[in-house]
Z-matrix of the N, CA and C atoms (Angstrom, degrees):
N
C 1 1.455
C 2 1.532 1 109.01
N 3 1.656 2 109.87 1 127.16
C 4 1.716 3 106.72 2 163.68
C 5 1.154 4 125.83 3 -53.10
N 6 1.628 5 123.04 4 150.44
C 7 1.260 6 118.34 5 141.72
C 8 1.407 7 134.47 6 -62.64
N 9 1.260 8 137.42 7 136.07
C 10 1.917 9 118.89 8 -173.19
C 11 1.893 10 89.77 9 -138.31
N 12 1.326 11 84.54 10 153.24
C 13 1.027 12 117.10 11 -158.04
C 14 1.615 13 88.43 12 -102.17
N 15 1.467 14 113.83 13 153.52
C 16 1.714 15 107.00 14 -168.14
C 17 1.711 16 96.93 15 -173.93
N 18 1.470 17 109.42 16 127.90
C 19 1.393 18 130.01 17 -171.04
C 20 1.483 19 100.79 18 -115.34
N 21 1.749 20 114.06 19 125.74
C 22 1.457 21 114.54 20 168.46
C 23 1.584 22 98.91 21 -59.55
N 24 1.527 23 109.21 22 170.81
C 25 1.290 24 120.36 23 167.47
C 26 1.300 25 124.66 24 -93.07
N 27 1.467 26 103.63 25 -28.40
C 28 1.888 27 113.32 26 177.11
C 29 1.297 28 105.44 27 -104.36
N 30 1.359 29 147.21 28 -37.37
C 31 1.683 30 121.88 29 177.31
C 32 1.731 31 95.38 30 -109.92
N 33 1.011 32 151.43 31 18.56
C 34 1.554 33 149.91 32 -175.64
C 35 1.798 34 116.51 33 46.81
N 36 1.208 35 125.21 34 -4.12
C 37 0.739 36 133.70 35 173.34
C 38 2.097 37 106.49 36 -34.76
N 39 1.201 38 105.87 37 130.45
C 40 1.762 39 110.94 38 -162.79
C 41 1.648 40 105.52 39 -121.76
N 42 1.195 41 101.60 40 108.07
C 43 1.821 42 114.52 41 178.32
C 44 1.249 43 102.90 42 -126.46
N 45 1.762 44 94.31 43 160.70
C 46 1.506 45 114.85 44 -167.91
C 47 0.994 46 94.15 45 -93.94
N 48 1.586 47 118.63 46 169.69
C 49 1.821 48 115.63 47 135.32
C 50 1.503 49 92.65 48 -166.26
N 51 1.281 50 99.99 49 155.26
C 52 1.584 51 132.25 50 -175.07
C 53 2.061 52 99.76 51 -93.90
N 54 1.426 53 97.88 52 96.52
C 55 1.817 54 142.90 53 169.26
C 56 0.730 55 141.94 54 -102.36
N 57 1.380 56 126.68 55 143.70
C 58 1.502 57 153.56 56 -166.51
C 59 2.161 58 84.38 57 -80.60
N 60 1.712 59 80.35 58 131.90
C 61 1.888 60 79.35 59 -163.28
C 62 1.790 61 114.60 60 -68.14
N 63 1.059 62 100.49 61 0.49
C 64 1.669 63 102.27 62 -173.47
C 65 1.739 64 94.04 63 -102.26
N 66 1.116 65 134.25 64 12.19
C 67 1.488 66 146.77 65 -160.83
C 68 1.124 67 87.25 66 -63.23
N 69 1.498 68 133.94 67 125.39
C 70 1.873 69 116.97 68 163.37
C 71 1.428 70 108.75 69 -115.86
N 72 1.608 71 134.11 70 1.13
C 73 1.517 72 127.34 71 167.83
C 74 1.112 73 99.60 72 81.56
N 75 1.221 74 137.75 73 39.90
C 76 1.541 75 124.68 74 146.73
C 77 0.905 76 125.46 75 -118.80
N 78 1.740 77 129.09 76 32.26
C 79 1.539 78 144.88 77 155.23
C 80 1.633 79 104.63 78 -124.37
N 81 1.725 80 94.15 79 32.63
C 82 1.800 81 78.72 80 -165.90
C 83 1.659 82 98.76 81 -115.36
N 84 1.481 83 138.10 82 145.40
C 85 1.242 84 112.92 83 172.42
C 86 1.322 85 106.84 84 -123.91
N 87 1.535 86 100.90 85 169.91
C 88 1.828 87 113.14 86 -160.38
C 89 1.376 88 89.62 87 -92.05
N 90 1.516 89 88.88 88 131.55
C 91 1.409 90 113.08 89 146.26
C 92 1.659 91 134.66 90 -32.71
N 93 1.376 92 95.95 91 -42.54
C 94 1.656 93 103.81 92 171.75
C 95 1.350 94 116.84 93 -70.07
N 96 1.481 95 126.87 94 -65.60
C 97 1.149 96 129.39 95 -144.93
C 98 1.602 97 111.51 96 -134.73
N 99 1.487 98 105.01 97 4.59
C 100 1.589 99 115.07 98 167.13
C 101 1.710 100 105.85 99 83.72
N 102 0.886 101 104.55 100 -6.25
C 103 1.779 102 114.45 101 -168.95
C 104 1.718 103 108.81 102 -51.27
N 105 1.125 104 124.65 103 109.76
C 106 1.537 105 108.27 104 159.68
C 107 1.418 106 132.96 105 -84.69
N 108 1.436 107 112.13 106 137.34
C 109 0.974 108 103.69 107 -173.54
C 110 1.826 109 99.94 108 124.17
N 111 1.339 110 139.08 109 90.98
C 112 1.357 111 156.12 110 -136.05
C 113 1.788 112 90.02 111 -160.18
N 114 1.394 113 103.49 112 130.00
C 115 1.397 114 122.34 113 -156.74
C 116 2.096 115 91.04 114 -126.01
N 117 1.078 116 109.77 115 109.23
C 118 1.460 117 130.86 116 -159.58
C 119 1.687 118 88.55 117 -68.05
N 120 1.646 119 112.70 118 120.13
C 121 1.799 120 107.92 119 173.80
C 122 1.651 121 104.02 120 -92.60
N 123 1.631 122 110.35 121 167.57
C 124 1.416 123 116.82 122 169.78
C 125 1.627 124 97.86 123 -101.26
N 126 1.443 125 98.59 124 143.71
C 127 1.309 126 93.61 125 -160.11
C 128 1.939 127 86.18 126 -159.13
N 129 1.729 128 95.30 127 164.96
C 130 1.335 129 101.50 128 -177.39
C 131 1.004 130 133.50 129 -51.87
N 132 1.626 131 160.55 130 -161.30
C 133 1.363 132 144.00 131 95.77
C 134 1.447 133 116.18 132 -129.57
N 135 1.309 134 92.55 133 146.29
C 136 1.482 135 128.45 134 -179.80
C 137 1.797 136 112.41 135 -35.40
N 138 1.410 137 122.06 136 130.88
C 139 1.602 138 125.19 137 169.15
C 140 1.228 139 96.54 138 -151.13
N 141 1.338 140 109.40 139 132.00
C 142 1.587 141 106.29 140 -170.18
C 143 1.578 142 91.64 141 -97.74
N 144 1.723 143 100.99 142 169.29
C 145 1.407 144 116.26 143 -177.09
C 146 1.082 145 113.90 144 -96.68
N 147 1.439 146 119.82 145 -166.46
C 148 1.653 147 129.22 146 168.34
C 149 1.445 148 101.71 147 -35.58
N 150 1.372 149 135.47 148 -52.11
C 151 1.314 150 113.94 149 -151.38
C 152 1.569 151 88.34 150 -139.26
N 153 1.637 152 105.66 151 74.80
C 154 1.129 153 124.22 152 159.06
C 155 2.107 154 123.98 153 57.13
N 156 1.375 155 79.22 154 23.66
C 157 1.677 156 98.63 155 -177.43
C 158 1.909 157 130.37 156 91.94
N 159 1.642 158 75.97 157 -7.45
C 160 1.500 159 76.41 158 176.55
C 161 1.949 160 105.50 159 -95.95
N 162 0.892 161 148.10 160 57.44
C 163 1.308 162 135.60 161 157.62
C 164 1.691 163 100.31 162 -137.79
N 165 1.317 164 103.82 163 32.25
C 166 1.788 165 103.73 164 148.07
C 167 1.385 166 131.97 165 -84.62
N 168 1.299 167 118.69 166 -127.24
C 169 1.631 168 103.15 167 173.95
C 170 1.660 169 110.02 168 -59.82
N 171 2.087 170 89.20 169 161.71
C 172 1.517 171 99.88 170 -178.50
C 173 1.664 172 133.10 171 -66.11
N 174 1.916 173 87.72 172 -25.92
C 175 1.375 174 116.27 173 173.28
C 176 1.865 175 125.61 174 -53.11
N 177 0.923 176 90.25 175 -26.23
C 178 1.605 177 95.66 176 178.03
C 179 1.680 178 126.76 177 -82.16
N 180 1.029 179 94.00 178 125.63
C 181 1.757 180 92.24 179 -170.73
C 182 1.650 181 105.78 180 -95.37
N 183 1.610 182 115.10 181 -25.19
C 184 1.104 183 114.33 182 -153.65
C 185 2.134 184 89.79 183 -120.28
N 186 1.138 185 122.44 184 45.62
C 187 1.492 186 113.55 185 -172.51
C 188 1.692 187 113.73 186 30.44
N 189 1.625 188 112.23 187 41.55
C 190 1.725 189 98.35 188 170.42
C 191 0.967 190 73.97 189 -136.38
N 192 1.307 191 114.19 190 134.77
C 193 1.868 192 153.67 191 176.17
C 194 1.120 193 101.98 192 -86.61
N 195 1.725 194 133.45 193 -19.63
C 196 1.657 195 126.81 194 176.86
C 197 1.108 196 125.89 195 -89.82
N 198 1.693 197 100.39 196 8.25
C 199 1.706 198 105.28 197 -168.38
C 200 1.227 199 112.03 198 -95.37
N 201 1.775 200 95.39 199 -20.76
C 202 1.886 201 110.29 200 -175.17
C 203 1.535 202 111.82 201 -92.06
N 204 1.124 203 99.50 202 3.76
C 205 1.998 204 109.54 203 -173.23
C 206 1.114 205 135.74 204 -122.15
């Protein structure tokens, strides 16, 4: 199962969660502000490199490329 990336609609507040891939976030509620109704984002995903994802950016200490971006 993917991770998806998911934006409330009334405070924008943006959470992950690990989903069923047709998941679209509109029985899902935010963490922030209780709101139902979470609007599914397009968003990157992860392919690791030669040496297991860490020889991308310089910024990363820990091989996650989302921490520097």
């Amino acid at each position: 199962m993917p991770i998806y990336e998911f934006q409330c609609t009334k405070c924008g507040q943006r959470s992950e969660k690990l989903c069923k891939m047709n998941e679209s976030g509109e029985d899902m509620v935010c963490p922030r502000c209780g709101e139902k109704s979470l609007q599914r984002m397009v968003s990157a995903f992860a392919c690791p490199g030669v040496r297991g994802g860490q020889d991308g950016c310089s910024g990363c200490k820990g091989g996650n490329c989302s921490s520097c971006h």
